[in-house]
C-alpha positions as CSV (number, residue, x, y, z in Angstrom):
1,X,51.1,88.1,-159.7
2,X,53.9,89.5,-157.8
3,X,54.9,88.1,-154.6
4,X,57.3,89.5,-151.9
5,X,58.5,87.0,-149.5
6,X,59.2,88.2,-145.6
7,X,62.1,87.8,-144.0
8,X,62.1,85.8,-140.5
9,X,64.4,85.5,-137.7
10,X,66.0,81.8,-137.1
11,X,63.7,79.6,-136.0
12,X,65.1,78.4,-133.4
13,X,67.6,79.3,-130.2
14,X,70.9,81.4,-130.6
15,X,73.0,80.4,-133.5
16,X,76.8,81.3,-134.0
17,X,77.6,83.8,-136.4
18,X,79.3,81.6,-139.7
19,X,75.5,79.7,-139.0
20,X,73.4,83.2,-139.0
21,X,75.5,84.2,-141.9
22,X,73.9,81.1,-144.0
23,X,70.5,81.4,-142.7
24,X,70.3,85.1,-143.8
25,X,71.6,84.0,-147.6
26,X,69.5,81.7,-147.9
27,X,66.4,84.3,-146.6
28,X,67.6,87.5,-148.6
29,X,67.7,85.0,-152.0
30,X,64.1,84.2,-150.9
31,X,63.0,87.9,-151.0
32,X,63.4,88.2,-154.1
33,X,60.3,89.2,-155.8
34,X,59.1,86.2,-157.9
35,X,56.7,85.4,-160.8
36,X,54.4,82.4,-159.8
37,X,54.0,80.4,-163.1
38,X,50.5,80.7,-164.1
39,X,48.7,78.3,-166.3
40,X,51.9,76.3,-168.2
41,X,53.9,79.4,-168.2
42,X,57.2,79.0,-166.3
43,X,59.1,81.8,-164.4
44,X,62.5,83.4,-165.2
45,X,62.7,85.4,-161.8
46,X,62.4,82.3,-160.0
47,X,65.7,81.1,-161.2
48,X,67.4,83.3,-158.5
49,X,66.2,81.4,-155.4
50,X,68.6,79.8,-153.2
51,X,66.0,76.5,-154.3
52,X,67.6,77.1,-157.7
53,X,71.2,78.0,-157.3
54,X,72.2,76.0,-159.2
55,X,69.6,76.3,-162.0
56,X,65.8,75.0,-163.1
57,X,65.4,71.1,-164.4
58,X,63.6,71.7,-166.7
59,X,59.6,74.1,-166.8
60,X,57.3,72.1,-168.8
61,X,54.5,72.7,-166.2
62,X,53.1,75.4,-163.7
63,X,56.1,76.9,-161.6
64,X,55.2,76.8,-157.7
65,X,57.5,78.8,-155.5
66,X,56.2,77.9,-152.0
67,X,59.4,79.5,-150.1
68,X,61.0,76.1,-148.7
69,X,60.7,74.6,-151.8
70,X,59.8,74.6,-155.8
71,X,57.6,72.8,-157.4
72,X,57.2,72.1,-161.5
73,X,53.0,70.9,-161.5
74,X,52.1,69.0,-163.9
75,X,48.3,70.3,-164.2
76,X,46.9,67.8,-166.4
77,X,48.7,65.1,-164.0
78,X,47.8,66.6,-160.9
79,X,51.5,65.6,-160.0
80,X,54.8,67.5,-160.3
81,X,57.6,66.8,-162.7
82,X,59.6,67.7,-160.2
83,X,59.9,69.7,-156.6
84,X,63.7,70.9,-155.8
85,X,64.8,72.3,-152.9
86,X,68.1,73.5,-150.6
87,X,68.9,71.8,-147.1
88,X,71.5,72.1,-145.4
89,X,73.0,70.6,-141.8
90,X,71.2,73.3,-140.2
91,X,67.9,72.9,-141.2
92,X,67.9,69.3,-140.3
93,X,68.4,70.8,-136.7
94,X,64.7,71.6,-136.2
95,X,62.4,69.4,-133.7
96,X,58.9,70.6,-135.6
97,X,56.5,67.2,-135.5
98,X,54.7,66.5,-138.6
99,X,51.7,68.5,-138.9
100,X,49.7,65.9,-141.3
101,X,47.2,68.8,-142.7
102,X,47.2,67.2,-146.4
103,X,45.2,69.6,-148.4
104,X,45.1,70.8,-152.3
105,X,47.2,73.7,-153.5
106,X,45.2,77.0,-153.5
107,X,47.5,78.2,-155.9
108,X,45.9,76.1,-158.4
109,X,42.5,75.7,-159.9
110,X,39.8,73.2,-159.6
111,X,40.4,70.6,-162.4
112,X,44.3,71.4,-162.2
113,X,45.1,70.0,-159.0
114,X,44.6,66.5,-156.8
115,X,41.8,66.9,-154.0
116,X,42.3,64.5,-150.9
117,X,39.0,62.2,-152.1
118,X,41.2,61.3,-154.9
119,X,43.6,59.4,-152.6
120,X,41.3,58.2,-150.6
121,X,40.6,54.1,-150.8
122,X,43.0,54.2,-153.6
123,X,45.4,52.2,-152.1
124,X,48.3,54.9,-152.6
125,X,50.2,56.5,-150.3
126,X,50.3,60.6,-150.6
127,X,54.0,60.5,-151.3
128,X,55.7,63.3,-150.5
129,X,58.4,64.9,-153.3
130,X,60.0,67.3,-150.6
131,X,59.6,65.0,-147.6
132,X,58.5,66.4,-144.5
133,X,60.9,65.1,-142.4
134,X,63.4,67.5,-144.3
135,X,61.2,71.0,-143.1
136,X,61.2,70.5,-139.6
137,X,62.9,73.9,-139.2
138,X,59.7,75.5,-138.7
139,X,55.9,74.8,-138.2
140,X,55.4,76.6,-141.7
141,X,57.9,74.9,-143.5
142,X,56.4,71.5,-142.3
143,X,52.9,72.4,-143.4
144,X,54.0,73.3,-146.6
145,X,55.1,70.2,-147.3
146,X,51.5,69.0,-147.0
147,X,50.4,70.5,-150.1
148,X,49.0,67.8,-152.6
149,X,51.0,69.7,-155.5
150,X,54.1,68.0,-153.4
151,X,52.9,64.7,-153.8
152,X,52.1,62.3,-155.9
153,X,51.0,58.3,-155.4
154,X,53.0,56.1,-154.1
155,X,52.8,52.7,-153.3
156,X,53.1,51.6,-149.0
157,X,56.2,49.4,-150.3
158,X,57.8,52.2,-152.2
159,X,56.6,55.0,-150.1
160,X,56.9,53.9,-146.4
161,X,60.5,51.4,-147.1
162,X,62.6,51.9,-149.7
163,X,61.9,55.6,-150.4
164,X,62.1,56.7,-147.1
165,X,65.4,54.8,-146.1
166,X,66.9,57.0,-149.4
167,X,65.5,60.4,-147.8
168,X,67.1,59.3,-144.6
169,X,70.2,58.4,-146.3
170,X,70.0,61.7,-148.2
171,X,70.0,63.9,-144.5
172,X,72.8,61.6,-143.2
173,X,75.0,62.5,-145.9
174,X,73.3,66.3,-146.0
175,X,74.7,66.7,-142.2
176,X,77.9,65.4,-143.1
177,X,78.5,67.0,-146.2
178,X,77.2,70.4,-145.1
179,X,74.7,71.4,-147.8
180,X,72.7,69.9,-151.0
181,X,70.5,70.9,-153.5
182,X,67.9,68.1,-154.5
183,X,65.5,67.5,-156.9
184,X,63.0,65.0,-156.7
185,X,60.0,64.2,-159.9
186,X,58.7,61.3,-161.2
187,X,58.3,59.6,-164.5
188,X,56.2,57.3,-166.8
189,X,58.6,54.7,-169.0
190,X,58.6,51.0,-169.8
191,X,61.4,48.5,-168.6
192,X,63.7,49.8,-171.5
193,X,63.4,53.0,-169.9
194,X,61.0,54.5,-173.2
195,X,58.9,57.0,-172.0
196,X,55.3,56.3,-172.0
197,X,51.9,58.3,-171.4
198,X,50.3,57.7,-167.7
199,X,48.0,54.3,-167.7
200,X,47.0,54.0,-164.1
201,X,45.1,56.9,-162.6
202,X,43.5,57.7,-159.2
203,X,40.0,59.8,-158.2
204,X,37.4,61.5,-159.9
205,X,40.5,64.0,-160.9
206,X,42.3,61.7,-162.6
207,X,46.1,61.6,-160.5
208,X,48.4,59.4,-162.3
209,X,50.2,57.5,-160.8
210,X,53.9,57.5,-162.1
211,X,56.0,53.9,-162.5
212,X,59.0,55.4,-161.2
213,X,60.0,57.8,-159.0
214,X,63.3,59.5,-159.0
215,X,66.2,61.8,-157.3
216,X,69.1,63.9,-158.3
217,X,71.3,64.9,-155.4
218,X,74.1,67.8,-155.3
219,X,76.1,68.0,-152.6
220,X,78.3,70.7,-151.3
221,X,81.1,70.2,-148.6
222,X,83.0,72.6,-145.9
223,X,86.0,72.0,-148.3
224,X,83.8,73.4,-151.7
225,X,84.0,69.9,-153.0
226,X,80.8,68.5,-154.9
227,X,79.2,65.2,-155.2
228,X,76.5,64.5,-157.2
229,X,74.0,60.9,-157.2
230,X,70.7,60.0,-159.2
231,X,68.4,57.6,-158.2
232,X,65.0,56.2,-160.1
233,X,63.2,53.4,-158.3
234,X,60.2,51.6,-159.4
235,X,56.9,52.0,-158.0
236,X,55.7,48.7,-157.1
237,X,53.2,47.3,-155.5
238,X,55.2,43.9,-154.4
239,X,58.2,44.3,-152.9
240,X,60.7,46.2,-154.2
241,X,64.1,44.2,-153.8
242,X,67.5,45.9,-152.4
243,X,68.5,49.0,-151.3
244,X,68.6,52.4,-152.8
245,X,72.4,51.9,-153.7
246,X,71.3,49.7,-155.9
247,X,69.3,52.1,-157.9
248,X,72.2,54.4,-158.4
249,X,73.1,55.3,-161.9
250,X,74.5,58.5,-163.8
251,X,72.9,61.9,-163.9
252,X,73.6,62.0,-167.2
253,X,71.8,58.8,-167.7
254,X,68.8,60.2,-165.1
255,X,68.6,63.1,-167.6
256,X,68.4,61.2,-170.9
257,X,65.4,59.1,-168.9
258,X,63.3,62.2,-167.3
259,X,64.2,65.4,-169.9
260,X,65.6,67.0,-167.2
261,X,68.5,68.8,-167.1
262,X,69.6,69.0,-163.5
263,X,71.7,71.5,-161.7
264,X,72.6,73.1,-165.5
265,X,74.4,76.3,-163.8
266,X,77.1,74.6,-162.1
267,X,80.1,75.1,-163.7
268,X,80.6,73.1,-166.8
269,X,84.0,71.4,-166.6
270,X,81.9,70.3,-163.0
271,X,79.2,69.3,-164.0
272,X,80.5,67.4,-166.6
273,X,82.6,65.6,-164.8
274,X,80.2,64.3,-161.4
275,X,77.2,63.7,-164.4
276,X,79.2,60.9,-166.2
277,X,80.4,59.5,-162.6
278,X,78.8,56.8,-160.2
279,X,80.5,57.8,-156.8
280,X,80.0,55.8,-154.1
281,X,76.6,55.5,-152.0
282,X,76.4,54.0,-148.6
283,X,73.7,50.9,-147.9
């Protein structure tokens, strides 16, 4: 099915023009008329969104584009492989509360997708991929985030300390540095980082529930200087020590963990270069 996107005016107050400028790229790349994946097939339109500037992880599952963000479902998970989005300084400039209206995706079938009576008395969280705290540009944006084909379980430890002290960390840097693109998934693997087949599962609709839970971060300064991080943190029920400095390591080495290949249209020589590089993070 075909979708065309509308454009909208800025959601809030009057902007300068260099700031309009942005906003208006970022909504023309949106119009673009896109493809929604449909059963496992992924889309090739969709590699045009500003979401996707820098290229798709990886399409081994249903292809979401839900205008703030895309999303990679995994439909026999009821989880995504991964959810990437833009944000830039601007964005984070938005004063929308949460909207907490958790529901499932429309977009995809019964038996495909979580329902909210499969998180409930689970003991997980409904962990946001694309947290809402990053969409509160707009009271659409922030509902979107709501979708249960952005979430997947997390642990309260994970979930409501270190993972959100690493999103926090992430807009910090994102209003300093200017722009990123980030892409956020999750994974099944043993302690030597082997990938394994989901064990632990939530609700009648069977919602695994992945051991780790991971980020790749690109970021874009005033200067057109980039910077790119990975994290992958455990999901544990018991405390999970440190900080998410600690769970730092290379792209490259993200990649070879999750089969993704992340932000594969920047420039080579680039790419290269920041994947096989552990730049400093703040704790």
């Amino acid at each position: 099915m075909l979708i065309l996107l509308a454009l909208v005016a800025p959601a809030f107050g009057q902007r300068n023009v260099e700031e309009r400028l942005n906003r208006l790229e970022a909504r023309v790349d949106s119009l673009l008329s896109i493809l929604r994946g449909q059963g496992e097939q992924p889309s090739e339109v969709i590699r045009d969104s500003v979401n996707l500037r820098f290229g798709m992880s990886g399409a081994m599952g249903t292809i979401l584009d839900k205008r703030y963000f895309v999303i990679n479902h995994n439909n026999a998970w009821k989880i995504p492989y991964w959810v990437a989005y833009c944000l830039t300084g601007l964005d984070l400039e938005g004063t929308v509360g949460r909207t907490d209206d958790f529901r499932p995706d429309p977009e995809l079938p019964v038996g495909s997708r979580a329902e909210l009576a499969d998180y409930r008395n689970s003991g997980y969280d409904r962990g946001h991929n694309a947290p809402a705290a990053d969409f509160k540009r707009s009271r659409e944006a922030m509902s979107t985030t709501f979708l249960l084909s952005n979430m997947c379980p997390q642990t309260p430890r994970l979930n409501r300390q270190t993972w959100a002290y690493l999103e926090s960390q992430v807009r910090k840097m994102t209003k300093e540095k200017g722009r990123a693109w980030i892409v956020t998934g999750n994974v099944f693997m043993r302690p030597d980082s082997q990938f394994v087949e989901p064990s632990d599962f939530i609700g009648t609709n069977n919602v695994a529930v992945p051991t780790h839970c991971f980020k790749a971060v690109l970021f874009l300064d005033e200067n057109g200087n980039y910077s790119m991080y990975g994290f992958i943190i455990p999901n544990l029920r018991d405390d999970i020590p440190g900080k998410p400095a600690d769970y730092l390591l290379k792209v490259d080495r993200l990649e070879s963990i999750t089969g993704c290949d992340f932000f594969p249209l920047l420039d080579d020589s680039v790419e290269n270069r920041l994947e096989n590089t552990i730049q400093r993070w703040p704790r």
